[in-house]
C-alpha positions in Angstrom: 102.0 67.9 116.9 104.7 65.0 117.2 107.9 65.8 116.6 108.5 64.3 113.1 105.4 66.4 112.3 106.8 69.4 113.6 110.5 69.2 111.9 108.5 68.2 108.5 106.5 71.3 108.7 109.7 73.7 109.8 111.7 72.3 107.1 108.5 73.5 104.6 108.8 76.7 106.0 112.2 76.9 105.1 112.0 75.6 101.8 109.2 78.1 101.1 111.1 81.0 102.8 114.1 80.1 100.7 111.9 79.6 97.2 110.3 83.4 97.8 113.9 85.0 98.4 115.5 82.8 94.9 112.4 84.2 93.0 112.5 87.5 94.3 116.2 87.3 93.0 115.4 85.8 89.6 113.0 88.9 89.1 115.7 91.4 90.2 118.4 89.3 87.8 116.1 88.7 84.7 115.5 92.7 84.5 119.2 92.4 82.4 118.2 90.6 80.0 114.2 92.7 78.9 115.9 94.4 76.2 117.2 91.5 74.5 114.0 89.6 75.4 112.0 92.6 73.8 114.0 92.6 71.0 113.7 88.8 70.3 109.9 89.5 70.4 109.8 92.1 68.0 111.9 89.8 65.3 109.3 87.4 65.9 106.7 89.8 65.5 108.2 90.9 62.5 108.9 87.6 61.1 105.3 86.5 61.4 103.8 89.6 59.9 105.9 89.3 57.1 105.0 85.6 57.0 101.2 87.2 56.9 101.9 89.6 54.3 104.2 88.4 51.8 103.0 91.2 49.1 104.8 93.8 51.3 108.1 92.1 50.8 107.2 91.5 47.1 106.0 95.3 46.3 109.7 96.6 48.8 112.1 93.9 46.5 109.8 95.8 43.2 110.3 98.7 44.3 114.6 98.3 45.0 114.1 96.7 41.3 112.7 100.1 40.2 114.7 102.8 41.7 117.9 101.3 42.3 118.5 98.1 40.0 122.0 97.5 40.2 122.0 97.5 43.6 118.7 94.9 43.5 120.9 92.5 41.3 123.6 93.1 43.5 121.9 91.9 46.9 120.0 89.2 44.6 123.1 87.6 43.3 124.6 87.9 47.1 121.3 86.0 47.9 121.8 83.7 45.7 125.1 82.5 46.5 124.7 82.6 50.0 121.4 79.9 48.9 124.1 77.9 47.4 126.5 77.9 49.9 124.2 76.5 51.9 122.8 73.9 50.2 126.5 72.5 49.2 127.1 73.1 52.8 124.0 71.0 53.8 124.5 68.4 51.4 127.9 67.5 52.7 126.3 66.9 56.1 127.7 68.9 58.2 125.8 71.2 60.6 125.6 74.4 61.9 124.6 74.0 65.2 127.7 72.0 65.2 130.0 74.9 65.7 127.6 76.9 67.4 
């Protein structure tokens, strides 16, 4: 093998060598964060079967309305508000992800 051959092909070495220890380390790193990741999933989870089942949420806000109604005005006027909050919020341009 000529010599550029044979520094191109150690250098490859290298690089790989170095590649398998940073993913190695990623893998040891990244177990931090599974409980955050696992929780994010199960939102999303959650988010799509309500998304699936909206009766479920209708027949839990009928059933607040039933055995506890003043607190199901309560949370729906809070609801409300926050709704327009937001929209006078959104109207005015400004952003969230501005201040995030």
């Amino acid at each position: 093998m000529t010599q550029p051959k044979a520094s191109l092909a150690r250098r490859r070495e290298i690089l790989l060598a170095r590649s398998t220890l940073l993913r190695r380390q990623l893998v040891e790193q990244a177990v931090v964060l599974s409980p955050v990741f696992s929780t994010a999933d199960r939102l999303q989870e959650a988010y799509w079967w309500i998304r699936a089942h909206p009766e479920a949420l209708a027949a839990g806000a009928l059933a607040l309305m039933v055995w506890r109604p003043r607190k199901a005005w309560s949370l729906g006027w809070r609801a409300w508000s926050m709704w327009k909050l937001y929209q006078r919020w959104h109207a005015t341009g400004l952003s969230l992800r501005r201040f995030l």
